[in-house]
C-alpha positions in Angstrom: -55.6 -34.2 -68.6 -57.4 -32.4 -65.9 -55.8 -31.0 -62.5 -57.2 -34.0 -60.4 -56.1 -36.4 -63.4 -52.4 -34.2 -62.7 -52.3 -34.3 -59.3 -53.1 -38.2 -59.5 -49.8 -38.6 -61.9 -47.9 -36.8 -59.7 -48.5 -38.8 -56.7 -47.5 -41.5 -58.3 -44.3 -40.8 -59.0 -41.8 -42.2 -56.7 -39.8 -39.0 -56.0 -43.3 -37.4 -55.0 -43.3 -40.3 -52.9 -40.5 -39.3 -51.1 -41.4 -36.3 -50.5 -44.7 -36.7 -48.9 -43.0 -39.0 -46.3 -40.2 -36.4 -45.7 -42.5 -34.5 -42.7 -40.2 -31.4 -43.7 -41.8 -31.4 -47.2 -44.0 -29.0 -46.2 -41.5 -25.9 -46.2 -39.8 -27.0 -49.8 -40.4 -24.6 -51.9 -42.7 -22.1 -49.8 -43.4 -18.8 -50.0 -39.4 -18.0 -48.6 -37.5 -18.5 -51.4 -35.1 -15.9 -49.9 -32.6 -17.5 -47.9 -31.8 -16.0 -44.3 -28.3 -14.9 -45.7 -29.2 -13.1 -48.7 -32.4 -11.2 -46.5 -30.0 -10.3 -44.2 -28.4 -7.7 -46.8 -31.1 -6.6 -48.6 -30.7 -3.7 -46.6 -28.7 -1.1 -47.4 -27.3 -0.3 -43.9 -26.3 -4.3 -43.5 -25.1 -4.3 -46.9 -22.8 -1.2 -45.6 -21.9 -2.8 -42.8 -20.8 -6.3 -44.7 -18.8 -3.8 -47.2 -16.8 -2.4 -44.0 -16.0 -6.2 -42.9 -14.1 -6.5 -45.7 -13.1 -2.7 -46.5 -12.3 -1.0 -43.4 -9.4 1.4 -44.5 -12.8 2.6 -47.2 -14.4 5.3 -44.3 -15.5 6.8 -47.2 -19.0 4.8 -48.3 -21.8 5.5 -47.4 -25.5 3.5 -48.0 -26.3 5.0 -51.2 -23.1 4.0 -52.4 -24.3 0.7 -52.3 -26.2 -1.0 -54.8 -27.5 -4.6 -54.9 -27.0 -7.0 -57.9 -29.3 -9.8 -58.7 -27.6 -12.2 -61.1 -29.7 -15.1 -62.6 -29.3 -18.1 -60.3 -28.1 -21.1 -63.3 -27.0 -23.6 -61.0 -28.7 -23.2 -57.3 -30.4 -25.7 -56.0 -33.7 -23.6 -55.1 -32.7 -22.0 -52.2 -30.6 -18.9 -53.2 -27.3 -18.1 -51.0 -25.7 -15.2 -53.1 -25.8 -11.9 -52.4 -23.9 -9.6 -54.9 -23.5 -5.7 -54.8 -21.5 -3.1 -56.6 -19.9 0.0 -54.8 -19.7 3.4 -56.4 -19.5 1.3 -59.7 -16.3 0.0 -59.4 -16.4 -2.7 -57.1 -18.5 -6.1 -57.5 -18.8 -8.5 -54.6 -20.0 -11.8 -55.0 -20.6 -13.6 -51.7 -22.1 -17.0 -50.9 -23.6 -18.7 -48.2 -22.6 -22.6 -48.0 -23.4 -25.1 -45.2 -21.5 -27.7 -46.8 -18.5 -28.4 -48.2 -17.9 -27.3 -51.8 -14.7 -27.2 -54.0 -16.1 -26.0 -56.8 -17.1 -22.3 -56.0 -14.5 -20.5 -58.0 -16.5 -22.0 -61.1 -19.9 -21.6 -59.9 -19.3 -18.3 -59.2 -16.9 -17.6 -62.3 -20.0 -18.4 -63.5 -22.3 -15.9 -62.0 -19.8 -13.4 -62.8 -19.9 -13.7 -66.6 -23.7 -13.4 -66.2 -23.0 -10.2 -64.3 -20.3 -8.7 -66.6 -22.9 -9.6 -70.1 -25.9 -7.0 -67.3 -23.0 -4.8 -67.2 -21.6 -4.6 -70.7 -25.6 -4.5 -71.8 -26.3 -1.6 -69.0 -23.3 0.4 -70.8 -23.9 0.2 -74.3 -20.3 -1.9 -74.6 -19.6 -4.1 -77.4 -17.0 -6.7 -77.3 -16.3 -6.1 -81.1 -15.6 -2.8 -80.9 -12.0 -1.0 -80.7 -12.0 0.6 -77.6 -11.2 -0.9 -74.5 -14.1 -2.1 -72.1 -13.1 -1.1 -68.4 -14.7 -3.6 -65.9 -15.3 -2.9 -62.5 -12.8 -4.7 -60.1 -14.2 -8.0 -58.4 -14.2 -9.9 -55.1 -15.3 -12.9 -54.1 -16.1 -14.5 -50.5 -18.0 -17.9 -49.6 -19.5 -17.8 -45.7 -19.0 -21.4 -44.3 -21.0 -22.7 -41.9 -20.9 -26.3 -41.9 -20.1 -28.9 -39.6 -17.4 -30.6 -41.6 -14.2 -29.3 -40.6 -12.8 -27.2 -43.4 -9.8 -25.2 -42.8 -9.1 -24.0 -46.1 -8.8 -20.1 -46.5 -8.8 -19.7 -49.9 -9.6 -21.7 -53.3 -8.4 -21.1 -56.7 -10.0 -21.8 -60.1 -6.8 -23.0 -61.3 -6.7 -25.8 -59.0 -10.0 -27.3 -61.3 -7.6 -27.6 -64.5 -6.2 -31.3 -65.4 -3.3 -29.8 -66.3 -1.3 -26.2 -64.9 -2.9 -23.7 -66.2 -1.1 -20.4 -65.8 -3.6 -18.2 -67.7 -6.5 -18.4 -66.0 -7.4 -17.7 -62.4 -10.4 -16.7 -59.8 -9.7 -16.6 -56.0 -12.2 -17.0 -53.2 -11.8 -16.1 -49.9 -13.7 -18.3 -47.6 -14.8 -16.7 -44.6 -15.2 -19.0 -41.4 -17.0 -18.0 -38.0 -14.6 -15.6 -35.8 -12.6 -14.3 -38.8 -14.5 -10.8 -38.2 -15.7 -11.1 -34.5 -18.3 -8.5 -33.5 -19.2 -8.0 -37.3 -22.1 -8.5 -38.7 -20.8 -11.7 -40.3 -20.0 -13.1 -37.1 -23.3 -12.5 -35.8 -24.8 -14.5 -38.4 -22.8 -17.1 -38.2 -23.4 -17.2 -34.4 -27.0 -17.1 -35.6 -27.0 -20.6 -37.5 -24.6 -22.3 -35.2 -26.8 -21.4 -32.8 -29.7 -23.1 -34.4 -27.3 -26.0 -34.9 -26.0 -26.7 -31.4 -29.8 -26.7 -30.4 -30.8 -29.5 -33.4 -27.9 -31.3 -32.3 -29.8 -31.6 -28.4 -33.2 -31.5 -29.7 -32.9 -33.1 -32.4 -33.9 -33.4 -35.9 -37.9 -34.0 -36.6 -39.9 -31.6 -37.3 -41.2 -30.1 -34.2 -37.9 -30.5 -32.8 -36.2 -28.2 -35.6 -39.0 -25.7 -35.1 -38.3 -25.9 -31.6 -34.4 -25.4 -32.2 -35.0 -22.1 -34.7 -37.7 -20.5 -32.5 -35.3 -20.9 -29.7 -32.1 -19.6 -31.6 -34.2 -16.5 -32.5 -34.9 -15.7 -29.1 -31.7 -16.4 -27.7 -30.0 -13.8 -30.5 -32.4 -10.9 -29.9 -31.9 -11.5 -25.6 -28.2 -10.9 -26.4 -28.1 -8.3 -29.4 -27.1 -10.5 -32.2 -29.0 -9.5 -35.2 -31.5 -8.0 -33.0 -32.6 -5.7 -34.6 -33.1 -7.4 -38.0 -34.8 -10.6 -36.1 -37.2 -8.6 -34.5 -38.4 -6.8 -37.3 -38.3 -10.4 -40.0 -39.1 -12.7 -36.8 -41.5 -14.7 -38.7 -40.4 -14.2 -42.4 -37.0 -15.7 -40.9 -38.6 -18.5 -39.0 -40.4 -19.5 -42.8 -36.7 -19.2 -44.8 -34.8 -21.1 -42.3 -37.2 -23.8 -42.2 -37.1 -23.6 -45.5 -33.5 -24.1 -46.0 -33.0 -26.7 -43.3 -35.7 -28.9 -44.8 -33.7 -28.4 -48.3 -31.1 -29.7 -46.7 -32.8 -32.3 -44.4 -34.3 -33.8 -47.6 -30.8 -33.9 -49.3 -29.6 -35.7 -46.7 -32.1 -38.2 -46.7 -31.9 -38.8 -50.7 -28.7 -39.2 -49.8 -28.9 -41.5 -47.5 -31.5 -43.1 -49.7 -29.0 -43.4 -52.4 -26.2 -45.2 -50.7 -28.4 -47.8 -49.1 -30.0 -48.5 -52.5 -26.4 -49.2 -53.8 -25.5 -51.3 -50.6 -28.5 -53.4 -51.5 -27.9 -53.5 -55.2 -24.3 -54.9 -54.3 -25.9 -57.8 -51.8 -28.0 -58.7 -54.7 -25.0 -59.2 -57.3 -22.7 -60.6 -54.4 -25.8 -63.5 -54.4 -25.9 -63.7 -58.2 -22.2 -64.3 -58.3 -22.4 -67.0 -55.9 -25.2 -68.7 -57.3 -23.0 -68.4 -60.8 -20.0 -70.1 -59.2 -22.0 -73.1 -57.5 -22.7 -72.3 -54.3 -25.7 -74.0 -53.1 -29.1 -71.8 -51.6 -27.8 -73.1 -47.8 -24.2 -71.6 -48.5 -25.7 -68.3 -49.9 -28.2 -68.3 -47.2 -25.2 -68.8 -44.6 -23.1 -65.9 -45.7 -25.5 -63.3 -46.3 -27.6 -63.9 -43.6 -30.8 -63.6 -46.1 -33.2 -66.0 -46.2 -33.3 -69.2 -48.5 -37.2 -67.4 -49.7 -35.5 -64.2 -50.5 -32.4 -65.7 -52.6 -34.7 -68.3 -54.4 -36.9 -65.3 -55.4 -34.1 -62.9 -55.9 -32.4 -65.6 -58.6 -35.7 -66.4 -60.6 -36.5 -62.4 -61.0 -32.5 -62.3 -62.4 -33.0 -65.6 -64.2 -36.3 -63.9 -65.6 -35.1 -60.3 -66.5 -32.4 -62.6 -69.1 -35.0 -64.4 -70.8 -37.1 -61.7 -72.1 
């Protein structure tokens, strides 16, 4: 097959479809695969400063006591949240970004844990089959919520995912909400995406409108010393990952969307097809479901039609 021949197959496909008329579609899967979040702290003195959030009694640490993680991403949805870091080599810190609601994090990252403790028992020569014990570095886990759901919760527990009570196994997560650390460097970034929130929610949401609302919500954050530093310096590379992630998003939502009027629509046709079973003539049909006498004839035959074959 040649690449024209490809590119021919691929449009053709009705997800591709969907995402050619998604004007958003653009930005999925760029260049910035990074997202905004985990950019923020690939620098060591943010990383510091994210450490001393949630370690201020530890005056100690310094930057080169930090050191980043990158754990293999199993079950992200393209644009990657985490950001993970070990301190001194006896501390890891798993932290993730979410802009929606999401119950299941002390599995997903139970998950990226075990992928971190198999690096780490690889990096140190350890065996699970031999005699000694292994000593693991202690471990902390955090979610950054930013959504526009209300979500109150503090804390979730792994143990709260079992059928039954299960007292032997258990992973917390904090869950860290805007103004839990004000004047951190947290805060700032949640200030950062609400920001570009509040102005989508006046702009609005197409695509010049969203471009419109970021551009804005970097300028307004450097004017008043919010991540000014960092957005000055990333300006554009942020501009790309947050359009990035927004359209993500944007597209889910649509699918979404997509979904549940499909099903709507699937229910209308079977709420005909029961009628039509039962007796009810085409004018009775027509009468409750406001569809046309045209549209229920046709919609019958293509049922009647599907059973014969």
């Amino acid at each position: 097959m040649t690449n024209s021949e490809k590119q021919e197959d691929r449009k053709e496909t009705p997800e591709y479809k969907n995402v050619q008329k998604h004007k958003l579609s653009r930005y999925i899967n760029s260049k910035y695969q990074d997202s905004v979040f985990k950019d923020l702290f690939k620098s060591r003195e943010n990383l510091l400063g994210l450490y001393r959030v949630l370690h201020p009694e530890d005056v100690l640490v310094t930057e080169k006591d930090m050191e980043l993680i990158t754990i293999k991403n199993v079950l992200s949805n393209g644009v990657y949240n985490d950001v993970a870091f070990q301190v001194k080599g006896r501390l890891i810190v798993l932290m993730e970004h979410q802009s929606s609601i999401n119950w299941n994090m002390p599995l997903r990252l139970l998950v990226y844990y075990a992928e971190e403790v198999m690096g780490y028992l690889r990096k140190e020569g350890e065996s699970l089959h031999q005699k000694e014990k292994i000593l693991l570095p202690s471990a902390e886990f955090y979610v950054v919520y930013s959504g526009n759901e209300k979500w109150d919760v503090k804390e979730l527990r792994l143990s709260d995912s079992f059928e039954e009570n299960n007292g032997f196994l258990e992973l917390l997560v904090k869950i860290i909400h805007k103004n839990d650390y004000k004047e951190s460097i947290l805060d700032d970034y949640l200030t950062f995406i609400y920001k570009v929130k509040e102005n989508m929610e006046i702009y609005g949401r197409d695509e010049e409108n969203i471009r419109r609302s970021v551009l804005e919500a970097i300028g307004y954050c450097i004017k008043n010393n919010i991540l000014a530093g960092y957005l000055e310096e990333r300006q554009r590379e942020v501009f790309g990952m947050l359009m990035n992630e927004i359209s993500v998003d944007e597209f889910g939502e649509i699918r979404a969307r997509e979904a549940r009027k499909e099903g709507r629509e699937e229910g209308r046709r079977e709420f005909i097809i029961n009628m039509y079973r039962k007796g009810y003539t085409l004018e009775q049909i027509a009468g409750v479901t406001e569809k046309s006498l045209e549209e229920i004839k046709a919609l019958i035959a293509d049922r009647e039609s599907m059973l014969t074959i």
